[in-house]
C-alpha positions in Angstrom: 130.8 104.0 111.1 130.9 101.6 107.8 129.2 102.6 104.4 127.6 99.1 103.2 125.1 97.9 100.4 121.6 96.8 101.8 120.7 93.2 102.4 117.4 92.1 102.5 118.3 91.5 106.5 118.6 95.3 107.0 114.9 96.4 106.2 114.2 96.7 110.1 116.6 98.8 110.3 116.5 101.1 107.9 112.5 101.1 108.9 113.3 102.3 112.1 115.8 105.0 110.6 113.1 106.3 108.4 110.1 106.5 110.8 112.4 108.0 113.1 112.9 111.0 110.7 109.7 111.0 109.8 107.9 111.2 113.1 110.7 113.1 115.2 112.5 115.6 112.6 109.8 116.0 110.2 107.2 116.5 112.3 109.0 119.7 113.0 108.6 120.8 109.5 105.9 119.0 107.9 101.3 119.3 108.5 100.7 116.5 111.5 98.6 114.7 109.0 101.5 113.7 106.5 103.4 112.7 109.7 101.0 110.6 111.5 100.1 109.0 108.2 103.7 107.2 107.7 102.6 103.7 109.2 105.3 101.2 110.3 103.3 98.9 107.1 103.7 101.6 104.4 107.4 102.2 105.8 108.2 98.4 105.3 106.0 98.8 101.4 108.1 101.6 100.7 111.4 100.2 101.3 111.3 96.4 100.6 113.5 95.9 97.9 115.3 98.9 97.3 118.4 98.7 97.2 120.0 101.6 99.3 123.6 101.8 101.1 123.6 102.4 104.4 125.7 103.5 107.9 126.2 101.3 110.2 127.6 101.4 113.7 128.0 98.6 116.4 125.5 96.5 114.1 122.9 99.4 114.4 121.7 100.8 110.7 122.1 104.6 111.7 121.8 105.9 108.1 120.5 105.6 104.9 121.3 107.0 101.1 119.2 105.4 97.8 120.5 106.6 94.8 120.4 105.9 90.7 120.2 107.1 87.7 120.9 110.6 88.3 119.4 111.4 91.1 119.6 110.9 94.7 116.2 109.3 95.8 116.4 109.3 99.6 118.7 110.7 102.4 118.1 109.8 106.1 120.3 109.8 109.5 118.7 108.7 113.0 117.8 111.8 114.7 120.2 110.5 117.2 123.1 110.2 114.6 122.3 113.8 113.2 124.9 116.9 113.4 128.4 114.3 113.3 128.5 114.6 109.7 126.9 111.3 108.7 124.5 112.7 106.2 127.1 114.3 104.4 129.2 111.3 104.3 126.6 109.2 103.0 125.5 112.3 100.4 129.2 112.3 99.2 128.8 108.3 98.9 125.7 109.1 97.0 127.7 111.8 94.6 130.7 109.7 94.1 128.4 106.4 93.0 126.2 108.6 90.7 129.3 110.1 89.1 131.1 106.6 89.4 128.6 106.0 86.5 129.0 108.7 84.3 126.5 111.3 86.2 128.1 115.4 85.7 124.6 116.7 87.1 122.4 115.4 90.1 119.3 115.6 91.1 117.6 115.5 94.7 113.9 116.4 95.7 113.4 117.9 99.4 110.0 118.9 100.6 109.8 122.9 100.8 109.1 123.5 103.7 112.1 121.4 105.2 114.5 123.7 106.0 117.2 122.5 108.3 117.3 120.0 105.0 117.5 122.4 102.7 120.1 124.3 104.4 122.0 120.8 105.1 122.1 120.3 101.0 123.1 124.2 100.5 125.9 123.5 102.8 126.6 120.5 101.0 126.9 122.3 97.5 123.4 121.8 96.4 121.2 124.5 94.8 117.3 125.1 94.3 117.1 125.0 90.8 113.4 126.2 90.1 111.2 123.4 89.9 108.7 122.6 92.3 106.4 119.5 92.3 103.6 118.1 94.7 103.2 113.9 94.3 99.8 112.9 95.5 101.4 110.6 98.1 102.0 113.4 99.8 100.2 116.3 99.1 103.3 119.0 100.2 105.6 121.2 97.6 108.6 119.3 97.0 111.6 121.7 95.7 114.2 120.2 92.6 117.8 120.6 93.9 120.7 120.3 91.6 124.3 120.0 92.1 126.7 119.6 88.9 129.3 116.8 90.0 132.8 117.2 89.3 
């Protein structure tokens, strides 16, 4: 598995790694109507031109991390590719680019009621630090995780 930088070849890829998630693992955690809202069109809105680093294996995009600032925007592995550690090397590549620049505390967002994510992130060092939020997009309690990075 290699860790690369997006290109603006990969969006087809990482549109099929997100959709994936979205309509196989979170539809075990998430109302059917945020699911089945995720179009294949707002996928490709969403994720032209962010820059992201990805996982790829035998020129397959099987994983996904988009970081800055000080927080880590987005985390996704194929639901094929999940449970071989992948997320947590690309959340480690996440931590060590954020504190690469200068970062001593992260910040992720996870929805609440995604638990097998939260508890991947707990695992990971991560910690619910209180605040909760609900972005219209969406319409679903999103919980504030933190982890200080050393």
């Amino acid at each position: 598995m290699r860790l690369r930088p997006t290109t603006p070849d990969d969006l087809d890829g990482i549109v099929e790694v997100f959709l994936a998630c979205w309509r196989e693992s979170y539809a075990r955690v998430l109302p059917e109507r945020l699911v089945s809202a995720m179009s294949t069109e707002r996928a490709r809105e969403l994720w032209t031109g962010k820059p992201a680093l990805v996982a790829e294996h035998d020129g397959r995009i099987r994983g996904l991390t988009r970081f800055s600032g000080d927080t880590v925007h987005s985390l996704y592995v194929h639901p094929a590719a999940q449970g071989g550690g992948l997320g947590a090397r690309l959340l480690g590549a996440a931590e060590s680019g954020l504190s690469s620049a200068g970062v001593t505390t992260a910040f992720l967002w996870v929805f609440r009621g995604n638990l097998p994510s939260i508890g991947f992130y707990r695992r990971q060092g991560w910690r619910p630090e209180g605040t909760e939020r609900v972005t219209p997009e969406f319409g679903e309690p999103e919980l504030r995780l933190t982890k200080v990075l050393a």
